[in-house]
N, C-alpha and C positions, 0 to 999 in steps of 0.2 A: 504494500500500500504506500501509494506517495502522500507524503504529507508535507511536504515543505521544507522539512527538517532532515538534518544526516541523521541515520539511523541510530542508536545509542550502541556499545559493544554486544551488550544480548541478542539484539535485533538482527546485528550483522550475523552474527553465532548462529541463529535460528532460520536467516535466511540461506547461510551457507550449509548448513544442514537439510532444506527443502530440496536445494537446487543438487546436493549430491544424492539425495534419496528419488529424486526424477533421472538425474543421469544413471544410477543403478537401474530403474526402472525402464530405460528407454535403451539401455544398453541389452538388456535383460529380453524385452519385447521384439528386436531387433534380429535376435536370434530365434526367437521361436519364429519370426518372418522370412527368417531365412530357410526355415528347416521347412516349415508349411508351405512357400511359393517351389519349393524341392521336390516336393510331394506332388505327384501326378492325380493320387486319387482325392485331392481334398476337394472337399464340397463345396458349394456355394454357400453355405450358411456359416463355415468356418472362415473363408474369404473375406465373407463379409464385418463378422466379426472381427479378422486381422484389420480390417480396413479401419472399424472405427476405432479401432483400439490408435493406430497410427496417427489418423486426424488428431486423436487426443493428443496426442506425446505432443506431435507438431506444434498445436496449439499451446502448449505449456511451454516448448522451446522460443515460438515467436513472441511472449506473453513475459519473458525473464528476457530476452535481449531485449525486448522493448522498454524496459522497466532501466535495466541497466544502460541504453539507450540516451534512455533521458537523464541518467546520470551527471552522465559524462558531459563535461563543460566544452560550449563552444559547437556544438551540436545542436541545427534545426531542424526542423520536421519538411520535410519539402512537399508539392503540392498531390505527392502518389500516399502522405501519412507514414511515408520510410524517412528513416533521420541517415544522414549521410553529410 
């Protein structure tokens, strides 16, 4: 959450703990994607599943750079809402 303010040490502590328990998680999901699009007999309901499971991750990865993003000093937002 942005609040205006630098994070306090716990915050940071807490945020860096979210962000490596996603990176577990999407590193984790990443492989089971790899072994299931491997698989000739998987289903479309399991496909599908992979698929939102992935959107999700994505979502959480663009959602923490974005965040960190706008951290970062000297960084605008340009007319596409991507800072660069």
């Amino acid at each position: 959450m942005l609040t205006g303010r630098p994070p306090s040490r716990t915050g940071r502590a807490a945020m860096t703990a979210a962000v490596a328990t996603r990176w577990g998680m999407g590193s984790e999901l990443l492989g089971h994607a790899d072994a299931l699009l491997g698989n000739p007999k998987a289903g479309a309901g399991e496909l599908r599943f992979l698929a939102n499971r992935l959107v999700e991750a994505l979502r959480d990865a663009l959602r923490v750079a974005d965040s960190r993003g706008r951290r970062l000093p000297g960084l605008d937002e340009d007319e596409s809402g991507a800072f660069g």
